[in-house]
DRENDO-1510 file (C-alpha; in Angstrom, 1 decimal, always signed):
<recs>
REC; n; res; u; v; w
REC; 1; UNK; -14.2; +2.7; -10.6 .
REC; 2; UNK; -16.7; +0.0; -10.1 .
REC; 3; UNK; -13.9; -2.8; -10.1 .
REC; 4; UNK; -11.9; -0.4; -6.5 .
REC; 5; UNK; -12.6; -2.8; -3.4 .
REC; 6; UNK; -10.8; -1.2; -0.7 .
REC; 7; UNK; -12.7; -2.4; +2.4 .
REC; 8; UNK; -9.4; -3.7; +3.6 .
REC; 9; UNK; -8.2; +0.0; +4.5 .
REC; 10; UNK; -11.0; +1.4; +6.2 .
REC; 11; UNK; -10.2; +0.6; +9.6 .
REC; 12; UNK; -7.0; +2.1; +9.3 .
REC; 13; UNK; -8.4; +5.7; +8.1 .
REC; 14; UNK; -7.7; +8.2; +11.3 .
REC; 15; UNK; -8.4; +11.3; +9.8 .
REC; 16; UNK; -11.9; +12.6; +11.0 .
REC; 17; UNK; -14.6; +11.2; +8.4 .
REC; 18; UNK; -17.8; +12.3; +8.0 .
REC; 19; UNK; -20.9; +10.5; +5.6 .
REC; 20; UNK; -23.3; +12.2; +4.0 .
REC; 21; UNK; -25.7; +10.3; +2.0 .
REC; 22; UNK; -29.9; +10.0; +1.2 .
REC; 23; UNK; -31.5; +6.9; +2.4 .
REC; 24; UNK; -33.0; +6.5; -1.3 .
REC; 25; UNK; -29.8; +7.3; -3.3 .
REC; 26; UNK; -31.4; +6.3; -6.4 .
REC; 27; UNK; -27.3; +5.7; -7.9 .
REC; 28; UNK; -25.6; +4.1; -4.4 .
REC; 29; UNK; -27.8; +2.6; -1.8 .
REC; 30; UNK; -27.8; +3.9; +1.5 .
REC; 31; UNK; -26.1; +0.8; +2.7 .
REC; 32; UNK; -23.0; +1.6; +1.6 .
REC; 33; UNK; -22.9; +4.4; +3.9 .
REC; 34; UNK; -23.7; +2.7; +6.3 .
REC; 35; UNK; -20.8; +0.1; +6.0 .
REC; 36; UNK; -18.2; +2.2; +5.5 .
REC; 37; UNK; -19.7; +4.2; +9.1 .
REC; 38; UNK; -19.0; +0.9; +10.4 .
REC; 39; UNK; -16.1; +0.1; +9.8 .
REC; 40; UNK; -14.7; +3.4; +9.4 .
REC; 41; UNK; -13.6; +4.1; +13.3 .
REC; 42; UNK; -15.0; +7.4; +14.9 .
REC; 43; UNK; -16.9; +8.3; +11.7 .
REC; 44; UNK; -20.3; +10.0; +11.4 .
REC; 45; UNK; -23.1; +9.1; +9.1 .
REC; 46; UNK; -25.9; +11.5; +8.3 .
REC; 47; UNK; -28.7; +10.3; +6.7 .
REC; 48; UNK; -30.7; +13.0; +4.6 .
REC; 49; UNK; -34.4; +11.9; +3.7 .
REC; 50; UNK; -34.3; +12.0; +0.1 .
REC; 51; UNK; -34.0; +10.1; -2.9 .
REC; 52; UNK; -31.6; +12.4; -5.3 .
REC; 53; UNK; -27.9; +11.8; -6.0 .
REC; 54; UNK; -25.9; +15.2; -7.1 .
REC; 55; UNK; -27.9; +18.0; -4.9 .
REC; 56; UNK; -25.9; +19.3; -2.0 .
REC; 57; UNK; -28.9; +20.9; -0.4 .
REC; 58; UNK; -29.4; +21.2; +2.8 .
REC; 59; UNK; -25.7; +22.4; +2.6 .
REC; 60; UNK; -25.8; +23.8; +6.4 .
REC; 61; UNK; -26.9; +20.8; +8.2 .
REC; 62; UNK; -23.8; +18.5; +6.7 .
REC; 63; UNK; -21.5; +21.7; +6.7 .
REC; 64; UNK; -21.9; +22.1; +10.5 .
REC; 65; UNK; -21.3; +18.3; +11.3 .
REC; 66; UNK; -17.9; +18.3; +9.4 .
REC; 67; UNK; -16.9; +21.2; +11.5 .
REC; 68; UNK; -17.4; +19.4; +14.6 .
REC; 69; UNK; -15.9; +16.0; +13.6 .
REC; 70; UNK; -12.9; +17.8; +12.7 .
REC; 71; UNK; -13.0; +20.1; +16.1 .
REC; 72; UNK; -13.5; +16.7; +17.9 .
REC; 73; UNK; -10.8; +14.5; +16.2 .
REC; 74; UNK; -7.0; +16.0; +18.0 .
REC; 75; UNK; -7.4; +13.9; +20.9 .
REC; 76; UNK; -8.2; +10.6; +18.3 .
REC; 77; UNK; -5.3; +11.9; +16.5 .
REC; 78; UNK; -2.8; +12.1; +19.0 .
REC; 79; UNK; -3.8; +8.5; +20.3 .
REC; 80; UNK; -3.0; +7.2; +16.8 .
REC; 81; UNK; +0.4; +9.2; +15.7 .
REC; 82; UNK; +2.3; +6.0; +16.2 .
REC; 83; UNK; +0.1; +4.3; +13.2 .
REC; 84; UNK; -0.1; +5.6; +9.8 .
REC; 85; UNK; -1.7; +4.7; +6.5 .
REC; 86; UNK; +1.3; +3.3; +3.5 .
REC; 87; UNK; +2.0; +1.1; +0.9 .
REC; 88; UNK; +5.4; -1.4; +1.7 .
REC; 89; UNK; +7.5; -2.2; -0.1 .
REC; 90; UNK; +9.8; -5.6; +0.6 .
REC; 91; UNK; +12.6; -6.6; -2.5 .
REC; 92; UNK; +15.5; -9.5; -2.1 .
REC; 93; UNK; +17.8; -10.7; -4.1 .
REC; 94; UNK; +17.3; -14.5; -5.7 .
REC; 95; UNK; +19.3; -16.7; -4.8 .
REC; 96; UNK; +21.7; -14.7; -3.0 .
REC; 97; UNK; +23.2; -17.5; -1.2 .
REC; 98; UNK; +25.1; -19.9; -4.2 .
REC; 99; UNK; +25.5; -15.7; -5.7 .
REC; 100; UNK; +27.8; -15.3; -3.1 .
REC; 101; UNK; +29.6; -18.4; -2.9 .
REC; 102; UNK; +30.3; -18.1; -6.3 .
REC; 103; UNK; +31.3; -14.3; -5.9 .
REC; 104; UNK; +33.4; -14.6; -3.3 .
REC; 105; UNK; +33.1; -12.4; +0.2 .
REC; 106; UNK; +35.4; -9.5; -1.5 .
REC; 107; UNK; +32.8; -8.9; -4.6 .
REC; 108; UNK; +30.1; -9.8; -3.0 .
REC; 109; UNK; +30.4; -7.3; -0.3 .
REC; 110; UNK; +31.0; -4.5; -3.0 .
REC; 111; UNK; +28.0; -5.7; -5.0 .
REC; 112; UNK; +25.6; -5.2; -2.2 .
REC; 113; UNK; +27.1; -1.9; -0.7 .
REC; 114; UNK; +26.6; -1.2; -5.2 .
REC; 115; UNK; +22.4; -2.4; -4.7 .
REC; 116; UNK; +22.1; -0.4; -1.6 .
REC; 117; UNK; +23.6; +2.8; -2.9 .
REC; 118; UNK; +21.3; +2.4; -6.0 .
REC; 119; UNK; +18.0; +1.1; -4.2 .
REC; 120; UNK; +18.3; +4.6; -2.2 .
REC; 121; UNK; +18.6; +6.5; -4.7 .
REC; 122; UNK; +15.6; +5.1; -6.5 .
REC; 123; UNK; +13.9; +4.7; -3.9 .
REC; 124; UNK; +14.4; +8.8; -2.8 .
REC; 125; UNK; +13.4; +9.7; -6.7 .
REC; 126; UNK; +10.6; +7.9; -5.9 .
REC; 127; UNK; +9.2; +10.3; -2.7 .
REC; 128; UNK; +9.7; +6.7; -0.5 .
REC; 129; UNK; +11.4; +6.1; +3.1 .
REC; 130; UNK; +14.0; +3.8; +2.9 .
REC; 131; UNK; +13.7; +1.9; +6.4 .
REC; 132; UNK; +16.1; -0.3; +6.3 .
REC; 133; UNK; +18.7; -3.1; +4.0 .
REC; 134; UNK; +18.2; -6.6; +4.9 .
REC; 135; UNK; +21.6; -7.8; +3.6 .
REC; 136; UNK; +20.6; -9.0; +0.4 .
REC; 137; UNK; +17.6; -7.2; +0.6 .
REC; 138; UNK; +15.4; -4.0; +1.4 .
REC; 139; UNK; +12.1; -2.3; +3.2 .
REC; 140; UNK; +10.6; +0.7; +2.3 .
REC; 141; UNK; +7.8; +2.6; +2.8 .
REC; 142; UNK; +5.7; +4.7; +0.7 .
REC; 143; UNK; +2.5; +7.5; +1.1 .
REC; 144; UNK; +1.3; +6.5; -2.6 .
REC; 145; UNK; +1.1; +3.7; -4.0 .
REC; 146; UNK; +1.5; +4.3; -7.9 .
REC; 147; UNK; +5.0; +5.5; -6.4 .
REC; 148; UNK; +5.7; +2.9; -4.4 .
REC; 149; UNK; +4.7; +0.4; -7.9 .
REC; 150; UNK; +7.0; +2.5; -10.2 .
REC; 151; UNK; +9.6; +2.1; -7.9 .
REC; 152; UNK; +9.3; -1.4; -7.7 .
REC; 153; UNK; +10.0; -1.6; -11.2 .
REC; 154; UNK; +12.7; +1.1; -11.5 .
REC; 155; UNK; +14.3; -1.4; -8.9 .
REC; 156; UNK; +14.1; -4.1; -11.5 .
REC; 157; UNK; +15.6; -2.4; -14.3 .
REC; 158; UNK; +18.3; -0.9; -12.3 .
REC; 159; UNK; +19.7; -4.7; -11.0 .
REC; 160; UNK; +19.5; -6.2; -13.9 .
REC; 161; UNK; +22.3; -3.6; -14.9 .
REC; 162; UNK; +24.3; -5.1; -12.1 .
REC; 163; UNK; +23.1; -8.9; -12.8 .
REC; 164; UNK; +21.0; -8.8; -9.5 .
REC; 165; UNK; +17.9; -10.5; -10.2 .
REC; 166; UNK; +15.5; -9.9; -7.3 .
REC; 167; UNK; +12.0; -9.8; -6.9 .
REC; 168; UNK; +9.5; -7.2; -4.8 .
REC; 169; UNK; +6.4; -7.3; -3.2 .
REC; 170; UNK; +3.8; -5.0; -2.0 .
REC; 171; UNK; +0.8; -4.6; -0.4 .
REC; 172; UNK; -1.1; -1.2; +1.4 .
REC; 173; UNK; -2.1; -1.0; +5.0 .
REC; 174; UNK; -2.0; +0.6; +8.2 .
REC; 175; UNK; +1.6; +0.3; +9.9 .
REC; 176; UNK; +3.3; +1.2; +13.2 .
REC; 177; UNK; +6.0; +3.5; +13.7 .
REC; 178; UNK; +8.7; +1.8; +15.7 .
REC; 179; UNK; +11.9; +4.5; +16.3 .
REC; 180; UNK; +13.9; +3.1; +13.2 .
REC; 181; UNK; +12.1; -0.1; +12.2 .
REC; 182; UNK; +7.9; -0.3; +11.7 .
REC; 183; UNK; +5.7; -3.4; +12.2 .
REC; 184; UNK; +2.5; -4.6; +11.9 .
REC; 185; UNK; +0.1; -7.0; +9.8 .
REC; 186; UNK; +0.6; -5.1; +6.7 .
REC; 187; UNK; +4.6; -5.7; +6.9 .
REC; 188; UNK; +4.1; -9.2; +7.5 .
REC; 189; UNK; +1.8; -9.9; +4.1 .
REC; 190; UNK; +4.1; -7.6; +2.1 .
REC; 191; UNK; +7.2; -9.9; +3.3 .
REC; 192; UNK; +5.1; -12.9; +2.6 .
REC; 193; UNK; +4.1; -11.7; -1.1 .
REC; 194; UNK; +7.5; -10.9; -2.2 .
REC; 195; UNK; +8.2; -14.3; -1.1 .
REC; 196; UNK; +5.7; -15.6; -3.7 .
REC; 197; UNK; +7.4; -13.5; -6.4 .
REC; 198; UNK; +9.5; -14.4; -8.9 .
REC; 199; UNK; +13.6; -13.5; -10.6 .
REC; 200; UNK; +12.5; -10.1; -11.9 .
REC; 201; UNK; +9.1; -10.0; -10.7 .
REC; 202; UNK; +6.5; -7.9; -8.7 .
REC; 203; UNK; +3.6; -9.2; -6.7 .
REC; 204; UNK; +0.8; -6.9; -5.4 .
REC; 205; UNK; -2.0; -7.0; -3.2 .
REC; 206; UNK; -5.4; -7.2; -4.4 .
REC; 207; UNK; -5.3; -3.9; -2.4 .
REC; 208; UNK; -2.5; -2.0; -4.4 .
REC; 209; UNK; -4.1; -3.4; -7.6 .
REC; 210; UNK; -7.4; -1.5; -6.6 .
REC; 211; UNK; -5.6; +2.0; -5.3 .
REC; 212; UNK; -3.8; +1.8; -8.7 .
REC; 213; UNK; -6.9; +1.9; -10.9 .
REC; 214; UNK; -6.1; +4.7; -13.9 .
REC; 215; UNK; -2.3; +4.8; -13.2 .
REC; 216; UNK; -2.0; +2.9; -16.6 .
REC; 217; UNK; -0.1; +0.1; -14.9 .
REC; 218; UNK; -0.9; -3.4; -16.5 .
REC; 219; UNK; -1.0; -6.8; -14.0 .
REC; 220; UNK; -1.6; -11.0; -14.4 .
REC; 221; UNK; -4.1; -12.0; -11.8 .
REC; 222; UNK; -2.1; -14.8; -9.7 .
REC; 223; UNK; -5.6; -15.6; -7.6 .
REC; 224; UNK; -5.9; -16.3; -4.2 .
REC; 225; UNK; -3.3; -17.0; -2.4 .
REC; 226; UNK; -2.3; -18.9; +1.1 .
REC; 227; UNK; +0.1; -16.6; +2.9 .
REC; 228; UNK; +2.6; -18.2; +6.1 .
REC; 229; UNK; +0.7; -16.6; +9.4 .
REC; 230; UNK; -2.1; -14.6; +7.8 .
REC; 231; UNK; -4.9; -16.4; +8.3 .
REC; 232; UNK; -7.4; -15.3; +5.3 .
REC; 233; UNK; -5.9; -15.9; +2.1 .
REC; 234; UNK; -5.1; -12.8; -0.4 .
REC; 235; UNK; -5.6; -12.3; -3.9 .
REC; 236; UNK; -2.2; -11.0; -5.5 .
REC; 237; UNK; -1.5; -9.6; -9.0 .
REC; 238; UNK; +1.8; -9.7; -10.5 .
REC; 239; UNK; +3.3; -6.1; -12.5 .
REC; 240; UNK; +3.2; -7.0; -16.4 .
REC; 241; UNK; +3.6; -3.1; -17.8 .
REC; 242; UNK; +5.1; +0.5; -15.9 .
REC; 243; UNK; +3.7; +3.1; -17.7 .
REC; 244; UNK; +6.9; +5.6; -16.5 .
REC; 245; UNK; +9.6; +2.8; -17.0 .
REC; 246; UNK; +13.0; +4.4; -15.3 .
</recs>
């Protein structure tokens, strides 16, 4: 649990959060707290004078303050329904290009219509949103990420059945909703990190590594890397074990 760094989702929490914590938390330090009120947008700290951890006394005074962050948060809500928390999902095939000179345009059409049928299927086992093919490739979305990492790897076994090698990236963030398609930052570095994968590889996010803690899943740390248009570098892990293979 101490190893979970996921600063990089607060700002896109929109569910009404309030913080309750004592200023001399002899076990977490009040300034903890007070960063993730910070960064956390329309959350509400309360600070109880006191210096014990597990006691939930004064229950009423924190009680009443949830109530009225949650009465208070529709109007927040409804200015945010186009944005949503989810892990994405990007996989292409490797060299597609000679693949398909090779194959010719007949079987090479039927092979992809063959990796799209599959990839939905798996993808649907797999409680994810299929948003759209990219020709020799795919996007989906998912609402948890030890889903959206199984999946990546049921997608790996499944083409190599049909000699498709392909590799997948991920990476957790807030999104936009856009009719059919979505956008945003966390689109773009899931894009760029599949790019840094591998034939028959998955690269993650420092981010999904963290939310994945305790799933059982196994990765290599890659370390830091440069990514084309995000300006901060991310570290990235690559998938060594699935403990649910497909």
């Amino acid at each position: 649990m101490y190893e979970v760094d996921v600063r990089s989702l607060l700002s896109a929490l929109r569910v009404p959060t309030t913080i309750v914590h004592r200023t001399g938390d002899r076990v977490a330090p009040i300034e903890g707290a007070r960063y993730l009120a910070e960064h956390i947008s329309g959350s509400k700290l309360i600070e109880l004078v006191s210096d014990d951890h597990f006691s939930l006394e004064p229950v009423a005074e924190w009680v009443e303050a949830i109530v009225d962050n949650v009465r208070n948060a529709t109007s927040r809500a409804a200015a945010n329904i186009d944005r949503r928390l989810a892990t994405v999902l990007f996989s292409d095939i490797v060299d597609s290009t000679p693949a398909a000179s090779k194959a010719g345009d007949r079987a090479w059409t039927e092979l992809l219509d063959r990796h799209d049928a599959v990839a939905r299927t798996i993808i649907a086992d797999h409680r994810g949103h299929l948003v759209k093919t990219t020709g020799d490739g795919l996007l989906a979305t998912f609402d948890g990420p030890s889903r959206a990492v199984a999946c990546a790897a049921a997608l790996h076994g499944a083409m190599r059945e049909l000699d498709l090698p392909i590799r997948a990236g991920l990476h957790a963030g807030e999104i936009e909703i856009r009719r059919d398609d979505i956008a945003g930052i966390a689109v773009h570095i899931a894009a760029r990190i599949a790019g840094l994968a591998g034939a028959h590889q998955t690269m993650v996010s420092s981010t999904v590594k963290d939310l994945v803690v305790g799933s059982g899943f196994t990765f290599n740390d890659q370390g830091a890397q440069h990514l084309k248009g995000v300006d901060e570098r991310w570290h990235c892990y690559t998938l060594e074990s699935n403990p649910t293979p497909a």
